[in-house]
C-alpha positions in Angstrom: 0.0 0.0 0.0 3.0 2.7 0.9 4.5 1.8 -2.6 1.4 2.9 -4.4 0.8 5.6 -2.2 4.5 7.0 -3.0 4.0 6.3 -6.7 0.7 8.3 -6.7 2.6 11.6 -4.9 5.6 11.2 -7.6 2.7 11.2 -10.2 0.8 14.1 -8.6 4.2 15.6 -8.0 5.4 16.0 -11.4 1.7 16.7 -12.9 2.1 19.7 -11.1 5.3 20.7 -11.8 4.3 20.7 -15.4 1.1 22.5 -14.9 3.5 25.4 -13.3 6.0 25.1 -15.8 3.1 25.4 -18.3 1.0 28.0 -17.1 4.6 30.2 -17.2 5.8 29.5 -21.0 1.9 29.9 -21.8 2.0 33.7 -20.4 5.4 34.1 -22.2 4.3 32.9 -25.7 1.0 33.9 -25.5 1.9 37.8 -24.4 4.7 37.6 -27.8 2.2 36.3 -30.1 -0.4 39.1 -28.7 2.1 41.7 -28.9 3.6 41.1 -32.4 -0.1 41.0 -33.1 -0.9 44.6 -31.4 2.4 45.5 -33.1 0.6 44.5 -36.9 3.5 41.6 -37.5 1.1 38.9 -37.1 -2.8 38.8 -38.1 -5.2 37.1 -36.3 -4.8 34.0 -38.2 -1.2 33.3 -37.5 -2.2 34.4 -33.8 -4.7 31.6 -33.4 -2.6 29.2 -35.1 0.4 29.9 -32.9 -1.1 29.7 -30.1 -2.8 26.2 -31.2 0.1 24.8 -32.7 1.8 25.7 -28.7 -0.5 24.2 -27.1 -0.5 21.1 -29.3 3.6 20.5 -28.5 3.1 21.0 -24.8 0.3 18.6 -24.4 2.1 16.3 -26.4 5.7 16.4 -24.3 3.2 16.6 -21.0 1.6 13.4 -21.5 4.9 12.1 -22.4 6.2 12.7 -19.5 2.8 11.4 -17.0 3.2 8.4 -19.5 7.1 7.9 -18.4 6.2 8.3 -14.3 2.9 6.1 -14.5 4.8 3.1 -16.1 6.5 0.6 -14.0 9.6 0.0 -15.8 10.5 -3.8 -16.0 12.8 -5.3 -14.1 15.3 -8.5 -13.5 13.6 -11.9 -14.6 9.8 -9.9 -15.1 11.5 -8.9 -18.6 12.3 -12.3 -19.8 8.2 -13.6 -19.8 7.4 -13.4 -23.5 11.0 -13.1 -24.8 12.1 -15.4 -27.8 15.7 -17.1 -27.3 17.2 -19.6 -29.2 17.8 -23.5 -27.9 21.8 -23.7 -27.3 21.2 -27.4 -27.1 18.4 -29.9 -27.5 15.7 -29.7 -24.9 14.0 -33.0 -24.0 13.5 -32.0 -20.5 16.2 -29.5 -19.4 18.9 -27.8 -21.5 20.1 -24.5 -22.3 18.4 -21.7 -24.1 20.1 -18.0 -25.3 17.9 -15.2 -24.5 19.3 -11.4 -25.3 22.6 -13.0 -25.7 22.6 -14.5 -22.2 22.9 -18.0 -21.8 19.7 -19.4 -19.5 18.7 -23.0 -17.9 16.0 -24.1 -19.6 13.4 -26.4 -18.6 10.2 -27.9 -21.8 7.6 -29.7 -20.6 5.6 -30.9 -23.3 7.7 -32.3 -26.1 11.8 -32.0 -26.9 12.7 -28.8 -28.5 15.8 -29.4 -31.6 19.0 -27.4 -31.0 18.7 -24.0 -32.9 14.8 -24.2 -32.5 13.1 -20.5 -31.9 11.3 -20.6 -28.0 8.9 -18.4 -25.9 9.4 -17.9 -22.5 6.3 -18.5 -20.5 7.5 -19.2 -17.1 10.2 -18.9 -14.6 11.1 -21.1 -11.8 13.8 -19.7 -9.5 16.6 -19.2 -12.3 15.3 -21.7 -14.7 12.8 -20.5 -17.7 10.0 -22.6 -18.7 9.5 -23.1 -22.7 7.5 -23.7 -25.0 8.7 -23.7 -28.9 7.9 -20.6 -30.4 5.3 -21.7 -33.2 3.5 -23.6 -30.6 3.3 -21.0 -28.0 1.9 -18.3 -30.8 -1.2 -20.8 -32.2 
């Protein structure tokens, strides 16, 4: 419960640092574009289109940014569920697989998977993945 709760205040945290950040560059550009405007440099077309085509990048960098913080980035063995590697050896029961280029225990249940065969992760068991072959896991 604390973790979330922590999360949730980073979140709120940086949603409002961006609202500050915005409200001040939205005063700055919107007072230029109004003055260049008062000044006759810009009509009122190229004011309203400024001032939309603004707002369009900061929304677009803002929800970048909330998108980043809400994320849980993945971590350790997490990553490897899904991942396709590459039998180092022929898996009847237990062998080897490569995975990113690291070299993992391997463990297939079901049938023996040939040296060089592609293979899903779908499991992990302390430091040993389970496997599936990759055609078979994606039907």
């Amino acid at each position: 419960m604390y973790l979330f709760e922590w999360d949730m205040a980073r979140v709120i945290e940086v949603i409002l640092g961006l609202l500050d950040e915005f409200i001040v560059a939205t005063f700055i550009v919107v007072s230029i574009l109004i003055i260049m405007y008062y000044a006759g440099l810009i009509n009122l077309t190229i004011l309203i289109i400024g001032i939309l085509i603004y707002i369009s990048i900061v929304t677009l960098i803002g929800y970048r940014v909330i998108k980043v913080q809400i994320e849980k980035p993945k971590v350790g063995l997490e990553t490897l569920l899904g991942a396709i590697g590459v039998a180092v050896d022929d898996i009847c029961y237990e062998g080897f697989i490569k995975v990113d280029g690291e070299l993992w225990r391997a463990k297939a249940f079901n049938n023996c998977i040939p040296k060089g065969e592609k293979v899903t992760v779908t499991g992990i068991n302390g430091l040993i993945l389970i496997v599936k072959k990759y055609k078979e896991f994606n039907k």
